[in-house]
N, C-alpha and C positions, 0 to 999 in steps of 0.2 A: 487339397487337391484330391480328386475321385481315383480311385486304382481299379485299372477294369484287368482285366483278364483276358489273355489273344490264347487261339490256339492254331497249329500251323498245320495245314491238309496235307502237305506236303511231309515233312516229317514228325508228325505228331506232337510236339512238343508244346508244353503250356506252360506260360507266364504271365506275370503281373507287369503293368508295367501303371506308373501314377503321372494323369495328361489332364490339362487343363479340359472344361467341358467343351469348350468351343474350338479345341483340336481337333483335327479331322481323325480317326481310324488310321491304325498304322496297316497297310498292304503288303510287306514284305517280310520276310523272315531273315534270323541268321544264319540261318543252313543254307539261304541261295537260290530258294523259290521266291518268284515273285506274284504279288496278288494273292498269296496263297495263304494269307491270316484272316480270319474271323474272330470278332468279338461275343465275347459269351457271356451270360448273364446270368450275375450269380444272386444267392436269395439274400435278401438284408435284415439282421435279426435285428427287432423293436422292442423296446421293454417300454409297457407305459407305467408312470410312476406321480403317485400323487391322486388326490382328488378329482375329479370329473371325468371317470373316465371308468364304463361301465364292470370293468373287472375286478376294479378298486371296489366301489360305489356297491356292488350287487353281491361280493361273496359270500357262499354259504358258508353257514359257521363251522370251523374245520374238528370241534370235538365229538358231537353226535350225529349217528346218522338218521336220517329221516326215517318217521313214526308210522304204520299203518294206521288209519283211523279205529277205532273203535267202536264194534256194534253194539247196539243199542238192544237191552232186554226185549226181546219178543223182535227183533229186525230177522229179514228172511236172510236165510243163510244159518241163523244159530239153533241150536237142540229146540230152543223154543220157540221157534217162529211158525207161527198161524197157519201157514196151509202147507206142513210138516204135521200140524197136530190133526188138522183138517183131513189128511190125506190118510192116514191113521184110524180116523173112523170109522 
C-alpha cells in the first residue's frame, strides 16, 4: 500500500499515513480542524539496475580522465605552425 503524507493548515503538523489508491484523501485533522489537510508530494528515489538502461550501457570509464587531442607538427597553434613563421618574415 502507498504512504502519502498530509499536512494540516490548521495546525501545521505532518504525517504519514498508508491508504489504499482508490481511497479518497483524508480532509480532517486530529487537532479539530476540518477540511484543513492537504496532500503533499513527495520525490520518489529510482535506482536503475542492470542492462538496458543508458546509465548502465553508456558509462565513462571511471580511472582516466579525458585526453586533449594532440597537435600535429606544423598545426596552427604550435611554435611551428606556418603563419607564425609567415608572420615573422
Amino acid at each position: 500500500m502507498p504512504t502519502y503524507v498530509y499536512e494540516c493548515k490548521a495546525c501545521e503538523k505532518v504525517f504519514e499515513v498508508e491508504q489504499r489508491i482508490t481511497a479518497d484523501p483524508l480532509k480532517d485533522c486530529d487537532c479539530g480542524a476540518e477540511g484543513q489537510l492537504r496532500r503533499l508530494i513527495q520525490p520518489v528515489g529510482i535506482q536503475f539496475v542492470g542492462s538496458g538502461f543508458h546509465i548502465n550501457d553508456y558509462k565513462g570509464s571511471s580511472g582516466s580522465a579525458p585526453t586533449a587531442p594532440k597537435a600535429e607538427a606544423g598545426a596552427c597553434g604550435t611554435d611551428s605552425c606556418a603563419c607564425k613563421t609567415a608572420d615573422a618574415v
